[in-house]
PDB file with SEQRES, HELIX, SHEET and CRYST1 records, atoms N, CA, C and O in Angstrom:
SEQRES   1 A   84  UNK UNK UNK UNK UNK UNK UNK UNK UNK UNK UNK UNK UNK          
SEQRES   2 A   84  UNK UNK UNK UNK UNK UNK UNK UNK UNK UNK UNK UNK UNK          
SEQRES   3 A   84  UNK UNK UNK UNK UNK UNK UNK UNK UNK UNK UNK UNK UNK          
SEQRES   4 A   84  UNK UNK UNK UNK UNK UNK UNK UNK UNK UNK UNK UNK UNK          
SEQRES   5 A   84  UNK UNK UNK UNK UNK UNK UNK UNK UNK UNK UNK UNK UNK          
SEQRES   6 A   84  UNK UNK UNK UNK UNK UNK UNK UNK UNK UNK UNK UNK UNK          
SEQRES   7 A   84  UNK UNK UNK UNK UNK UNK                                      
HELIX    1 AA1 UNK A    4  UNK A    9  1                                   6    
HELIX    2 AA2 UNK A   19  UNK A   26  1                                   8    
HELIX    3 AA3 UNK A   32  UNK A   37  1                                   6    
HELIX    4 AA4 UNK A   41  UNK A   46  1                                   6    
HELIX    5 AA5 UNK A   65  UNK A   78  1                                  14    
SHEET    1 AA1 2 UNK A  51  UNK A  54  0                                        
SHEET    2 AA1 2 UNK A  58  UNK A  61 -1                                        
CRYST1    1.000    1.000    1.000  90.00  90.00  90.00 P 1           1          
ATOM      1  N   UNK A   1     -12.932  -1.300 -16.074  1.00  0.00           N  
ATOM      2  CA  UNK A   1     -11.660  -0.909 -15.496  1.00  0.00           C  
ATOM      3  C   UNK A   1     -10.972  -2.080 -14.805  1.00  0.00           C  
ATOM      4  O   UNK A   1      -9.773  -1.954 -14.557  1.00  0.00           O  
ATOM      5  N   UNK A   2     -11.718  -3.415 -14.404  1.00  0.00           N  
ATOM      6  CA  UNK A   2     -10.778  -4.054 -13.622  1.00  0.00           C  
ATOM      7  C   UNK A   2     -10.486  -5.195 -14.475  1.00  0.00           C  
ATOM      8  O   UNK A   2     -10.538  -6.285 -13.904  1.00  0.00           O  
ATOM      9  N   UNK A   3     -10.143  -5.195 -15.910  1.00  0.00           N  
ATOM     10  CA  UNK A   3      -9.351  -6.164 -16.543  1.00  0.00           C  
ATOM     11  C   UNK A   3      -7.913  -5.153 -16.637  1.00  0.00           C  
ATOM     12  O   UNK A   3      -6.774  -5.619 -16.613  1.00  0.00           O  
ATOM     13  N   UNK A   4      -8.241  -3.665 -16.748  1.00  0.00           N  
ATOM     14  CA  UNK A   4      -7.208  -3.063 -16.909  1.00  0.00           C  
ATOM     15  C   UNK A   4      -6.191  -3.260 -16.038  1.00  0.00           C  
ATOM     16  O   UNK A   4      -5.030  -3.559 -16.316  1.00  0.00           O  
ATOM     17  N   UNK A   5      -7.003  -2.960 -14.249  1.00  0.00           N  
ATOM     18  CA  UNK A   5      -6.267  -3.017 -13.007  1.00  0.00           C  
ATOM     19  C   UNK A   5      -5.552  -4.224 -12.892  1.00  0.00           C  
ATOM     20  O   UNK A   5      -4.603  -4.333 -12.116  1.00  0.00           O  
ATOM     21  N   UNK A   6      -5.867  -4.950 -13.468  1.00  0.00           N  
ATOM     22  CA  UNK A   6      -5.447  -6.607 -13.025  1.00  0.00           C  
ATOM     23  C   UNK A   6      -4.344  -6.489 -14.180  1.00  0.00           C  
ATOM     24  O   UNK A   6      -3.255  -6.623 -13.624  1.00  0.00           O  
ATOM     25  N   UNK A   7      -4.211  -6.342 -15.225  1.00  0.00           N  
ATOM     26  CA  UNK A   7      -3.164  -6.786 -15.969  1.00  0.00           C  
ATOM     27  C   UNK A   7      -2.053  -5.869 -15.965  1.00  0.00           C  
ATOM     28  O   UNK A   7      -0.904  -6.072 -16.358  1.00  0.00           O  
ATOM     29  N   UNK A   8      -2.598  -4.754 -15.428  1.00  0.00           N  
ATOM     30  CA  UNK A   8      -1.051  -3.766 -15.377  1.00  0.00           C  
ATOM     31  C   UNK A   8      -0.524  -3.371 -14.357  1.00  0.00           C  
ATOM     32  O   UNK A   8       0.499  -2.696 -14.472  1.00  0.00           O  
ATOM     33  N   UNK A   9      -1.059  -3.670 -13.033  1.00  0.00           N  
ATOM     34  CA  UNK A   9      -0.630  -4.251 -11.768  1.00  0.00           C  
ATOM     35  C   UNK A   9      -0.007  -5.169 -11.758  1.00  0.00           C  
ATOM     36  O   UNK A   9       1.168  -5.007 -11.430  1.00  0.00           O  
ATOM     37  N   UNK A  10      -0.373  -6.273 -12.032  1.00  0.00           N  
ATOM     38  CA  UNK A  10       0.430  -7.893 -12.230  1.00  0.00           C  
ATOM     39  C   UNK A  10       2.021  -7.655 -13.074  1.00  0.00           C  
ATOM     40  O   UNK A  10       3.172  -7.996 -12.804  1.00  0.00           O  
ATOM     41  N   UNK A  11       1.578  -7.126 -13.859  1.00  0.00           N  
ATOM     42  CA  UNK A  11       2.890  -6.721 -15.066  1.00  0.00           C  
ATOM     43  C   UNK A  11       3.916  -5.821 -13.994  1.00  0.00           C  
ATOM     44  O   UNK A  11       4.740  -6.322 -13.228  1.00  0.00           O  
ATOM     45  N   UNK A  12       3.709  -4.778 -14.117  1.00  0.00           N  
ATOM     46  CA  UNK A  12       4.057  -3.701 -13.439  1.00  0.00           C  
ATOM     47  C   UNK A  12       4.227  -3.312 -11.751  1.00  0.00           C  
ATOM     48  O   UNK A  12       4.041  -2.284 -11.100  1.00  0.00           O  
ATOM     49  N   UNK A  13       4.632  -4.549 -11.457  1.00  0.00           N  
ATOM     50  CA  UNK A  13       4.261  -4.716  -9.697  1.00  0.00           C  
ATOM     51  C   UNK A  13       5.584  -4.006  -9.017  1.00  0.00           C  
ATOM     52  O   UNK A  13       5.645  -4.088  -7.790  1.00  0.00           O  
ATOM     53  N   UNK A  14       6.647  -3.318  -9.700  1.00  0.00           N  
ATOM     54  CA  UNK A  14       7.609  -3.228  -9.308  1.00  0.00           C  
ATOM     55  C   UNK A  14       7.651  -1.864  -9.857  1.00  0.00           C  
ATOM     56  O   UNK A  14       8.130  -1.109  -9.011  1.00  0.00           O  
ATOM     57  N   UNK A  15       7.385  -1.346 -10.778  1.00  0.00           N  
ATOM     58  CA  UNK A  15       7.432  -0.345 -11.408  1.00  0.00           C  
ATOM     59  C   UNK A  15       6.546   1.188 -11.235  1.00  0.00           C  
ATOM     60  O   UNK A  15       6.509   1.492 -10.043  1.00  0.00           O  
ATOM     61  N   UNK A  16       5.835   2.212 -12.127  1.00  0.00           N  
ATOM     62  CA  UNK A  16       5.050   3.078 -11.999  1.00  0.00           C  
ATOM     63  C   UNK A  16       3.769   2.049 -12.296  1.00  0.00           C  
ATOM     64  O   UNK A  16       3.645   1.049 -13.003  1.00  0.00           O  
ATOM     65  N   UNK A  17       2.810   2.843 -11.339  1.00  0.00           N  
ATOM     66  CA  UNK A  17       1.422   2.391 -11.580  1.00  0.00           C  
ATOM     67  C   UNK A  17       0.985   3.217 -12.766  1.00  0.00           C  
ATOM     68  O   UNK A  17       1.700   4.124 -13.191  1.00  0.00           O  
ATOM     69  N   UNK A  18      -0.231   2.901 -13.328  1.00  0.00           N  
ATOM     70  CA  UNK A  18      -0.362   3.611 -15.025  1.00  0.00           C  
ATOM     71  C   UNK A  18      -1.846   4.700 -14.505  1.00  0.00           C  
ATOM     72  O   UNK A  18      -2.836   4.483 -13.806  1.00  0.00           O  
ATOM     73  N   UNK A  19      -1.287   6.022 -15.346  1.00  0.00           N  
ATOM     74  CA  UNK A  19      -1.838   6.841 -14.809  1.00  0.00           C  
ATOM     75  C   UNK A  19      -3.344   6.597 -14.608  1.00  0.00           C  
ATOM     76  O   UNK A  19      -3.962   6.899 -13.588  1.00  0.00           O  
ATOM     77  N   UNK A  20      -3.946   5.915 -15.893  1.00  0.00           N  
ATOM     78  CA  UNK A  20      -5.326   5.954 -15.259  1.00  0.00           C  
ATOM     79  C   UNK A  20      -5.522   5.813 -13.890  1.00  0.00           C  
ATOM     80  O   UNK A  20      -5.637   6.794 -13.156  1.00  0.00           O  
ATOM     81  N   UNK A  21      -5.584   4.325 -13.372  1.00  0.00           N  
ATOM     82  CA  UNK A  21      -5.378   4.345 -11.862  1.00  0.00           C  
ATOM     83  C   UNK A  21      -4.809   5.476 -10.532  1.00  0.00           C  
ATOM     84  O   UNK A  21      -5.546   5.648  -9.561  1.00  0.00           O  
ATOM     85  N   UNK A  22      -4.037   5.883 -10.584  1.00  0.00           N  
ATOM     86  CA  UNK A  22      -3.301   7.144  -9.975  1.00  0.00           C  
ATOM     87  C   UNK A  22      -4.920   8.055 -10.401  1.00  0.00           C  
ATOM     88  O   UNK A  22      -5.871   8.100  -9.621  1.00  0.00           O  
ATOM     89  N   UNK A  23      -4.912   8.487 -11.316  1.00  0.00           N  
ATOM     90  CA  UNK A  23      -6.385   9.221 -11.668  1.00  0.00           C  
ATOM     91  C   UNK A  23      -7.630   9.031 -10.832  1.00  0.00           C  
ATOM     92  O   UNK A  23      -8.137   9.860 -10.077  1.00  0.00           O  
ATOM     93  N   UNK A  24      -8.073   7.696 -11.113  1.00  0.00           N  
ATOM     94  CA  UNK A  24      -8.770   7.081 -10.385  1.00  0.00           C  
ATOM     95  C   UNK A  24      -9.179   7.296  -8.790  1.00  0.00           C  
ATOM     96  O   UNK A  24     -10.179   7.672  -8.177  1.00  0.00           O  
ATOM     97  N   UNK A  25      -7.843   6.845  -8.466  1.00  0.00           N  
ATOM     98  CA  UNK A  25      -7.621   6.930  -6.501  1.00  0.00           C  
ATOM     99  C   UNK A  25      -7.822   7.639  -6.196  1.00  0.00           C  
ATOM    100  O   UNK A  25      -8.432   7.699  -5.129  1.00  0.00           O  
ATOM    101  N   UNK A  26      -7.247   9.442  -7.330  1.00  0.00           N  
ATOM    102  CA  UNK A  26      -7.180  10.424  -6.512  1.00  0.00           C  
ATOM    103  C   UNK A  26      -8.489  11.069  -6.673  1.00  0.00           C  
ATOM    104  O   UNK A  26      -8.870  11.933  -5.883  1.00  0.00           O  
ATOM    105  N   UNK A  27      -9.338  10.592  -7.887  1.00  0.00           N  
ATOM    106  CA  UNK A  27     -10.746  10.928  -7.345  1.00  0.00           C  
ATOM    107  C   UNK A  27     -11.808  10.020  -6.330  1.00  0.00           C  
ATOM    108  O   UNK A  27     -13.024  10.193  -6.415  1.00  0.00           O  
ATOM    109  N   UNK A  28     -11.518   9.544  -5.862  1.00  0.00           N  
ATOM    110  CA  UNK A  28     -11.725   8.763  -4.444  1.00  0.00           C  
ATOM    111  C   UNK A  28     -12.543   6.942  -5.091  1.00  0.00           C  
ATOM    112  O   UNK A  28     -13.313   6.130  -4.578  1.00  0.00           O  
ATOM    113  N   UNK A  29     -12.099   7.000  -5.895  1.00  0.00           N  
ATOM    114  CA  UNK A  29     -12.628   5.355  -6.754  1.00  0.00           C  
ATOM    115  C   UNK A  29     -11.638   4.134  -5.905  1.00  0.00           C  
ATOM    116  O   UNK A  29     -10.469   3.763  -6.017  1.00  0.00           O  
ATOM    117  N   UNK A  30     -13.046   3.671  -4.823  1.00  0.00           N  
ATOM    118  CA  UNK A  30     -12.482   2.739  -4.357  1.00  0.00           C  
ATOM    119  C   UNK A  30     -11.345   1.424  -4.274  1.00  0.00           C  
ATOM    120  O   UNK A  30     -10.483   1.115  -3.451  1.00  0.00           O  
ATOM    121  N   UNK A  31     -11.860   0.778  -5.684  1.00  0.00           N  
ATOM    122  CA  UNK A  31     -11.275  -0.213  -6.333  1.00  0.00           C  
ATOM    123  C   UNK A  31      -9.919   0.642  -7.045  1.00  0.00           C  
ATOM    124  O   UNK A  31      -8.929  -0.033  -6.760  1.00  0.00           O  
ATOM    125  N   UNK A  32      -9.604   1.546  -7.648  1.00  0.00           N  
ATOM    126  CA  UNK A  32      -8.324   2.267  -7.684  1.00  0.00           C  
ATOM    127  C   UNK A  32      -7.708   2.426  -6.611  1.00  0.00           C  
ATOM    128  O   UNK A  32      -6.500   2.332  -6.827  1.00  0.00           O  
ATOM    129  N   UNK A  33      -8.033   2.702  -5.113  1.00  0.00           N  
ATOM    130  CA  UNK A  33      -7.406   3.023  -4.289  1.00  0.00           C  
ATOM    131  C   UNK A  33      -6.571   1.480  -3.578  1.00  0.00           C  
ATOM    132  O   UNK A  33      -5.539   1.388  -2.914  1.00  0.00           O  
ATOM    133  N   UNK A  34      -7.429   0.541  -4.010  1.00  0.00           N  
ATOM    134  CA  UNK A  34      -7.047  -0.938  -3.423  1.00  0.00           C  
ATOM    135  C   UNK A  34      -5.941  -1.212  -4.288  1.00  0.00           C  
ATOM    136  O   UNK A  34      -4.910  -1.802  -3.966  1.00  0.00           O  
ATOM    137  N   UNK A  35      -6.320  -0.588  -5.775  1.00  0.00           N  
ATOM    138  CA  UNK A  35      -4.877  -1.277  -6.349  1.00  0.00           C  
ATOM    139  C   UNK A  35      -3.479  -0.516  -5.978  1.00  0.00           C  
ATOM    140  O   UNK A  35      -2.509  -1.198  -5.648  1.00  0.00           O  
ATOM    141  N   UNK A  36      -3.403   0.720  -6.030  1.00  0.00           N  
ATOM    142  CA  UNK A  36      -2.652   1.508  -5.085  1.00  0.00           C  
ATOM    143  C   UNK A  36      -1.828   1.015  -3.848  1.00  0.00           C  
ATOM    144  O   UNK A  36      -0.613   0.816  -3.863  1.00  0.00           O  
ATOM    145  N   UNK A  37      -2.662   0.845  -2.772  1.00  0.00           N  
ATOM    146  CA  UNK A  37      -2.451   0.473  -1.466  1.00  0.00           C  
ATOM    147  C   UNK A  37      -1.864  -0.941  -1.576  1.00  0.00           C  
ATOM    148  O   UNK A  37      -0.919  -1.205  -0.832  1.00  0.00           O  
ATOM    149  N   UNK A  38      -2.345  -1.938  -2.470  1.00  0.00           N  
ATOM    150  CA  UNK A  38      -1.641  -3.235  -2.518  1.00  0.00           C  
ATOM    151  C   UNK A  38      -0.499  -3.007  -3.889  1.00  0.00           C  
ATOM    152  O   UNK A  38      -0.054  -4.103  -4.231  1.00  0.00           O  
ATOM    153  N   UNK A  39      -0.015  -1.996  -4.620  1.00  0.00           N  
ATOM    154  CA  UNK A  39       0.837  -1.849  -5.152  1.00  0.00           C  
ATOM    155  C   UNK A  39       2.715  -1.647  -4.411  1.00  0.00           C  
ATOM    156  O   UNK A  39       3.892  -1.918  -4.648  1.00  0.00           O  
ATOM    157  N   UNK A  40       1.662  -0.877  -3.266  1.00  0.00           N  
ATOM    158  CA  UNK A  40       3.118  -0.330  -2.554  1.00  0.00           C  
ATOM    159  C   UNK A  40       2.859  -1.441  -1.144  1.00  0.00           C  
ATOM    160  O   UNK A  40       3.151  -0.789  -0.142  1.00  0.00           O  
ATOM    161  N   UNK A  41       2.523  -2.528  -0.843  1.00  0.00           N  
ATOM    162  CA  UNK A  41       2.054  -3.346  -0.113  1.00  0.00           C  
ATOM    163  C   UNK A  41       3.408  -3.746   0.245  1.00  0.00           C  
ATOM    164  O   UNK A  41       3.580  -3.647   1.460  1.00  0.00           O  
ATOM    165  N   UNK A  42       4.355  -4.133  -0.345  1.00  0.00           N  
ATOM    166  CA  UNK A  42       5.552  -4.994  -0.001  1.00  0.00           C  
ATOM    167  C   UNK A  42       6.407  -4.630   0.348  1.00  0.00           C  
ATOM    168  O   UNK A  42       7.244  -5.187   1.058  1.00  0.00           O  
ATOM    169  N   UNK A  43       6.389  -3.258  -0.217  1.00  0.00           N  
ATOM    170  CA  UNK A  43       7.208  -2.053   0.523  1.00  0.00           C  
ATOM    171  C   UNK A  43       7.055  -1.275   1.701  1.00  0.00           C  
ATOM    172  O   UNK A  43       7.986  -0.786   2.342  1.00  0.00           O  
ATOM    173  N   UNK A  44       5.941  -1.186   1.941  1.00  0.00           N  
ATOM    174  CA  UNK A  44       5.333  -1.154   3.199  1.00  0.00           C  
ATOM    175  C   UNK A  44       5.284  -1.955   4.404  1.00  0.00           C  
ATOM    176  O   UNK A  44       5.308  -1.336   5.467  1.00  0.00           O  
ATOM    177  N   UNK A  45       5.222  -3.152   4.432  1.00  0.00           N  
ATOM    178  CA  UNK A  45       5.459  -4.369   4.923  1.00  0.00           C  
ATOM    179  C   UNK A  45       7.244  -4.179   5.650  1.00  0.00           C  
ATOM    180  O   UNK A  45       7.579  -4.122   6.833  1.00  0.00           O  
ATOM    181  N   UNK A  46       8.009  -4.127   4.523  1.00  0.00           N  
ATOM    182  CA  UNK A  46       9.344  -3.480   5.308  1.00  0.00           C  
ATOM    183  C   UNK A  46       8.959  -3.122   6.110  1.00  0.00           C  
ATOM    184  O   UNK A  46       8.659  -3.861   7.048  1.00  0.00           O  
ATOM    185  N   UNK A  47       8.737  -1.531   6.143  1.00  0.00           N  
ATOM    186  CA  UNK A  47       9.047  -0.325   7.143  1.00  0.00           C  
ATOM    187  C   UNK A  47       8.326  -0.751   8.534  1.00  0.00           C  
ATOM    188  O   UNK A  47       8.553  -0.233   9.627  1.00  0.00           O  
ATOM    189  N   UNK A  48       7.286  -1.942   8.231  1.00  0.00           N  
ATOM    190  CA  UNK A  48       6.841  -2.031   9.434  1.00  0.00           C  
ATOM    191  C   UNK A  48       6.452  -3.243  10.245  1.00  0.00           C  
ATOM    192  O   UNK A  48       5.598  -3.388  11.120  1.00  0.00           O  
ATOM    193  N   UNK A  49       7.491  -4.230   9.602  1.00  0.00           N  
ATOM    194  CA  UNK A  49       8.075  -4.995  10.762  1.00  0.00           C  
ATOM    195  C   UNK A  49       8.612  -4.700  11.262  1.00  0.00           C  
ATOM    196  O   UNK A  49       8.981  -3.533  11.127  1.00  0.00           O  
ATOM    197  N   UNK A  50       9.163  -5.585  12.361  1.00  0.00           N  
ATOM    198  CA  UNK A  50      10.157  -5.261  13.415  1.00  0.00           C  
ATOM    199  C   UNK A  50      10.178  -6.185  14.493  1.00  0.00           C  
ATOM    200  O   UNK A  50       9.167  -6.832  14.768  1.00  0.00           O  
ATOM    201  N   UNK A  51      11.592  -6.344  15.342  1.00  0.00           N  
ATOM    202  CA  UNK A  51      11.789  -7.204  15.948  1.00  0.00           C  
ATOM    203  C   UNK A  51      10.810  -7.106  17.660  1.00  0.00           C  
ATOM    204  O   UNK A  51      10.942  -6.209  18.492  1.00  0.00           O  
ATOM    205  N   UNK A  52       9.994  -8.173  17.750  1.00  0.00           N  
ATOM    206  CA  UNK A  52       8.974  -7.920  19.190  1.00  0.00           C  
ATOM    207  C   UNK A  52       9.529  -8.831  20.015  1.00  0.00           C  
ATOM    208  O   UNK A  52      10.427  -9.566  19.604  1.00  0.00           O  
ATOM    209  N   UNK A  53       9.031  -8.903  21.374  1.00  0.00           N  
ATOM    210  CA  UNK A  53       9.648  -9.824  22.213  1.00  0.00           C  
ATOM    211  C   UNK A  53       8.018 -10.375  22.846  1.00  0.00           C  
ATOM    212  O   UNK A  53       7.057  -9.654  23.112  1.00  0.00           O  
ATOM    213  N   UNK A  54       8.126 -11.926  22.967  1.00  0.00           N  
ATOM    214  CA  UNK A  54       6.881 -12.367  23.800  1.00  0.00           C  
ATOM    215  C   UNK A  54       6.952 -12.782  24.927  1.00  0.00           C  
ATOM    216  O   UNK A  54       8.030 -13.346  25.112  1.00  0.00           O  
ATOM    217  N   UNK A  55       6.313 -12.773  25.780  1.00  0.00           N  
ATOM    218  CA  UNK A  55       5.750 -12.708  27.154  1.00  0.00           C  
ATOM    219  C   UNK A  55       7.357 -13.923  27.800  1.00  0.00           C  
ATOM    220  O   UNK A  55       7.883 -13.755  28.900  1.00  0.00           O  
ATOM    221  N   UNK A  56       7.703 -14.772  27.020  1.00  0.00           N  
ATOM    222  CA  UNK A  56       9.115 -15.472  27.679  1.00  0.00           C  
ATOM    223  C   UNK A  56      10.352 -15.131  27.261  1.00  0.00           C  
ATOM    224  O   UNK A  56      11.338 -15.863  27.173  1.00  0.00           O  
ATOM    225  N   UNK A  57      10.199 -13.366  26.871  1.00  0.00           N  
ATOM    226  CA  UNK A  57      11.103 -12.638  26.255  1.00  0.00           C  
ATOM    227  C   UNK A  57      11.731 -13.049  25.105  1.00  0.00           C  
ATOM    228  O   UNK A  57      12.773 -12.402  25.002  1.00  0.00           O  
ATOM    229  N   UNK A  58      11.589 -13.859  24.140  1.00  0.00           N  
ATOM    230  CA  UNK A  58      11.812 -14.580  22.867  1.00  0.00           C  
ATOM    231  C   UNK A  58      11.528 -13.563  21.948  1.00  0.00           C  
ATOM    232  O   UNK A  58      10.435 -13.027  21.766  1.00  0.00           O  
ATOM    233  N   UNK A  59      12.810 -13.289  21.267  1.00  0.00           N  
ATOM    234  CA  UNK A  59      12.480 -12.523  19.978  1.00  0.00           C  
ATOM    235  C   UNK A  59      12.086 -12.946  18.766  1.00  0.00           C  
ATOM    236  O   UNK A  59      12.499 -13.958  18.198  1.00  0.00           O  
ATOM    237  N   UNK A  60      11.203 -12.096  18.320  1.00  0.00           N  
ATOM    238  CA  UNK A  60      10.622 -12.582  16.800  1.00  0.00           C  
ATOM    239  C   UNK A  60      10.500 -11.162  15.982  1.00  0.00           C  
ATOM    240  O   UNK A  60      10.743 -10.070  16.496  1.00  0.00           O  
ATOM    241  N   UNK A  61      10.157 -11.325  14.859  1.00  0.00           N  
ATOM    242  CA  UNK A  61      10.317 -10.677  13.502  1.00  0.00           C  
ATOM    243  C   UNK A  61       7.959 -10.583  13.352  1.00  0.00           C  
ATOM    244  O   UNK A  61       7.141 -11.386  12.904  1.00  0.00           O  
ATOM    245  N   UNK A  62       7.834  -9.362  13.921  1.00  0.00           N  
ATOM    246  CA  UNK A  62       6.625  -9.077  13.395  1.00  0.00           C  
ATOM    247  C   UNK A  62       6.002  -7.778  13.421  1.00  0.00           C  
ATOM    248  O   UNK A  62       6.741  -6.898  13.862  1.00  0.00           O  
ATOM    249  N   UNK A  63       4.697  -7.365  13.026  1.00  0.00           N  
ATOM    250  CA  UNK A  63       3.785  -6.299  12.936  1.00  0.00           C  
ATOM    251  C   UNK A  63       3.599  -5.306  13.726  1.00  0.00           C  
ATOM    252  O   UNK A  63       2.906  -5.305  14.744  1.00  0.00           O  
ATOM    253  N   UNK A  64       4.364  -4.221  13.170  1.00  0.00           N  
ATOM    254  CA  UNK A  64       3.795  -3.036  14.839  1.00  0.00           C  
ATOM    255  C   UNK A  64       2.015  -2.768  13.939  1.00  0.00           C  
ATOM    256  O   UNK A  64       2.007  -1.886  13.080  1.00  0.00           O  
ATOM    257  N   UNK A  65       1.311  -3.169  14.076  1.00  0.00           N  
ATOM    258  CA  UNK A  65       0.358  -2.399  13.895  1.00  0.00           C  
ATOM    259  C   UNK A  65      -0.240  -1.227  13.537  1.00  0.00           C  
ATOM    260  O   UNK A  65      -1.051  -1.181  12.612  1.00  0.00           O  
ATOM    261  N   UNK A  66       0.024  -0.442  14.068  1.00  0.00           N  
ATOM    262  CA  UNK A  66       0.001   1.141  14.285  1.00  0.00           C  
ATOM    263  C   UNK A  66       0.901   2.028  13.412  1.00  0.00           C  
ATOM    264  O   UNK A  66       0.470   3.063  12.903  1.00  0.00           O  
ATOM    265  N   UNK A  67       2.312   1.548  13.231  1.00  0.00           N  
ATOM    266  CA  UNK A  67       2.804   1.598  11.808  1.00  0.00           C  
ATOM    267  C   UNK A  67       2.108   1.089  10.787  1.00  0.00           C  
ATOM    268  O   UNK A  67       1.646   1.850   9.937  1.00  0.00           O  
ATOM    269  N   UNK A  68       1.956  -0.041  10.726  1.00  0.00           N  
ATOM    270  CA  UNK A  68       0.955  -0.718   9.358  1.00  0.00           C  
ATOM    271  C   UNK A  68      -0.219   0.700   8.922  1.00  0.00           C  
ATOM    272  O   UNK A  68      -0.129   1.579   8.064  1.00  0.00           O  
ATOM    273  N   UNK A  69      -1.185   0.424   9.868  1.00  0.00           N  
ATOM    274  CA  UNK A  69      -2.385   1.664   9.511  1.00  0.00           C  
ATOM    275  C   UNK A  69      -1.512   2.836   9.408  1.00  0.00           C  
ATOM    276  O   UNK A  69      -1.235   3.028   8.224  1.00  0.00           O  
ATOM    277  N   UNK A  70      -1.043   3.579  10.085  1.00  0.00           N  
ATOM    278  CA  UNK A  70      -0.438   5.189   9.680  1.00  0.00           C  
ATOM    279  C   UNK A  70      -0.104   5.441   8.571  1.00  0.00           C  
ATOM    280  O   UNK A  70      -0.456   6.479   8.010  1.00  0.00           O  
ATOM    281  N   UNK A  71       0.733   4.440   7.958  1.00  0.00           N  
ATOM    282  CA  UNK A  71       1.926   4.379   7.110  1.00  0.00           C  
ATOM    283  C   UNK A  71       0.752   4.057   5.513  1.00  0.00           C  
ATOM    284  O   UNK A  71       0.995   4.706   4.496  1.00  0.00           O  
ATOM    285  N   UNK A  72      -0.532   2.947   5.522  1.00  0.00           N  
ATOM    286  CA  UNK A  72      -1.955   2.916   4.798  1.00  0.00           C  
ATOM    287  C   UNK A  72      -2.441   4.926   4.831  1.00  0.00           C  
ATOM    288  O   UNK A  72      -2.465   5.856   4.024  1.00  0.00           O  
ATOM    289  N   UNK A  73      -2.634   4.781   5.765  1.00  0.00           N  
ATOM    290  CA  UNK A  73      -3.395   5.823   6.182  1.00  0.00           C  
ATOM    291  C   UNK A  73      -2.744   7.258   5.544  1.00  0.00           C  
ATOM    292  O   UNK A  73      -3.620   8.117   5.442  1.00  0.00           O  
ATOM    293  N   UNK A  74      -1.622   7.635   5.167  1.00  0.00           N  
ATOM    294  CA  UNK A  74      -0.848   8.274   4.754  1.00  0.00           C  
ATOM    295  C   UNK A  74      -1.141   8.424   3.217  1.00  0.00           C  
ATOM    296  O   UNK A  74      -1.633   9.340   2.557  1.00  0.00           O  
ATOM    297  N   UNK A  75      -0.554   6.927   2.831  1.00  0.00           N  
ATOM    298  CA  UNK A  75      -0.771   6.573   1.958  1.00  0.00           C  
ATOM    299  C   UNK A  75      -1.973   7.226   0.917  1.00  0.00           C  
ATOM    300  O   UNK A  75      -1.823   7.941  -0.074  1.00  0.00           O  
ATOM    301  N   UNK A  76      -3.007   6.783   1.436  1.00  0.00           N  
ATOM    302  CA  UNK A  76      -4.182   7.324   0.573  1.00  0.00           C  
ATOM    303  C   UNK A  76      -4.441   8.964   1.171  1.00  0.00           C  
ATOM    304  O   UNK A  76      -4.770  10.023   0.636  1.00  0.00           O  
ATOM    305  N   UNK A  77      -4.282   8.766   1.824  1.00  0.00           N  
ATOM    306  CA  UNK A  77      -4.172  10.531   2.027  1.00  0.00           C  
ATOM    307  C   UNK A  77      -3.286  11.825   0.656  1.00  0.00           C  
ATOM    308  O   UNK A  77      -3.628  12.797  -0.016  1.00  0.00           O  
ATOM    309  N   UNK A  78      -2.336  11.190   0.837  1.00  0.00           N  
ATOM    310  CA  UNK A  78      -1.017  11.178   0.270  1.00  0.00           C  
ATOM    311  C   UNK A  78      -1.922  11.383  -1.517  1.00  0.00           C  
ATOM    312  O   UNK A  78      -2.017  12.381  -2.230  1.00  0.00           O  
ATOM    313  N   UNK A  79      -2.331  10.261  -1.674  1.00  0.00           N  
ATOM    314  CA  UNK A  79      -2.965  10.224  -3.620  1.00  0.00           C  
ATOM    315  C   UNK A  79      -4.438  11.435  -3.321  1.00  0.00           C  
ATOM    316  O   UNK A  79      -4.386  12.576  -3.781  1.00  0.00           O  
ATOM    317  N   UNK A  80      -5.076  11.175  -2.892  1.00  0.00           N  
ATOM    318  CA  UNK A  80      -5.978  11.919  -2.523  1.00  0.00           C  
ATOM    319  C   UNK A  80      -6.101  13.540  -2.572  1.00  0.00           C  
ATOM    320  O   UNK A  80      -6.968  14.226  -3.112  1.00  0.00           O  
ATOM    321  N   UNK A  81      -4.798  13.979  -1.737  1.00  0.00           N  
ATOM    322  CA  UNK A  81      -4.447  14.977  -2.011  1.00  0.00           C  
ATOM    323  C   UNK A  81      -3.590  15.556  -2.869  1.00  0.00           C  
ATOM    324  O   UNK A  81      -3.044  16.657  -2.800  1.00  0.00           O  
ATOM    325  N   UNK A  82      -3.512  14.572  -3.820  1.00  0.00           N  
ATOM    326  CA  UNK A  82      -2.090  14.913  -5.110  1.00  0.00           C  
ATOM    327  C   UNK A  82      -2.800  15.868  -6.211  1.00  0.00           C  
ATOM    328  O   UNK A  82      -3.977  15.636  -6.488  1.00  0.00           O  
ATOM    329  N   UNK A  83      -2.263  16.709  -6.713  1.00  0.00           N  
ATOM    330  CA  UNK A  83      -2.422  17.816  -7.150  1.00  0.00           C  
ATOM    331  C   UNK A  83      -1.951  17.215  -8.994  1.00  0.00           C  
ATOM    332  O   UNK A  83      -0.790  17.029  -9.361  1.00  0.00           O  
ATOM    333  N   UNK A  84      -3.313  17.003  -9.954  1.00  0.00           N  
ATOM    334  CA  UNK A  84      -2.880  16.576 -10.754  1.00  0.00           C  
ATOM    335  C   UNK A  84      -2.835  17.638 -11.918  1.00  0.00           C  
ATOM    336  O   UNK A  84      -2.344  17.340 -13.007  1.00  0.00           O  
TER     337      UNK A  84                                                      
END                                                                             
């Protein structure tokens, strides 16, 4: 399975993931679930930056954390419980 994961991930990084995989995740197959989670990785990454301020009140562009995991955490929840 992971010449499959690798070449139609790479191809397809923007697009639908191919059902095997989706299959995969949602029967709890680890290495399916990684390709998953780093499929929607960049899109995710959006929703959860954001502008922080440091200790000399200087704004910057970074990681709430806690969004990051929830938003993961969802995520595989989310395939897991998909009704195929």
């Amino acid at each position: 399975m992971n010449g499959m994961i690798n070449t139609n991930t790479e191809r397809n990084e923007r697009g639908l993931l191919p059902y095997p995989i989706i299959l995969a995740a949602n029967k709890g197959e680890l290495e399916a679930m990684k390709v998953v989670v780093l499929h929607y990785r960049s899109y995710m990454t959006s929703l959860y930056m954001c502008k922080l301020r440091d200790e000399q009140g200087n704004t910057y562009w970074g990681i709430d954390e806690d969004t990051r995991e929830r938003l993961r955490t969802k995520l595989m929840q989310s395939v897991l419980a998909f009704k195929i």
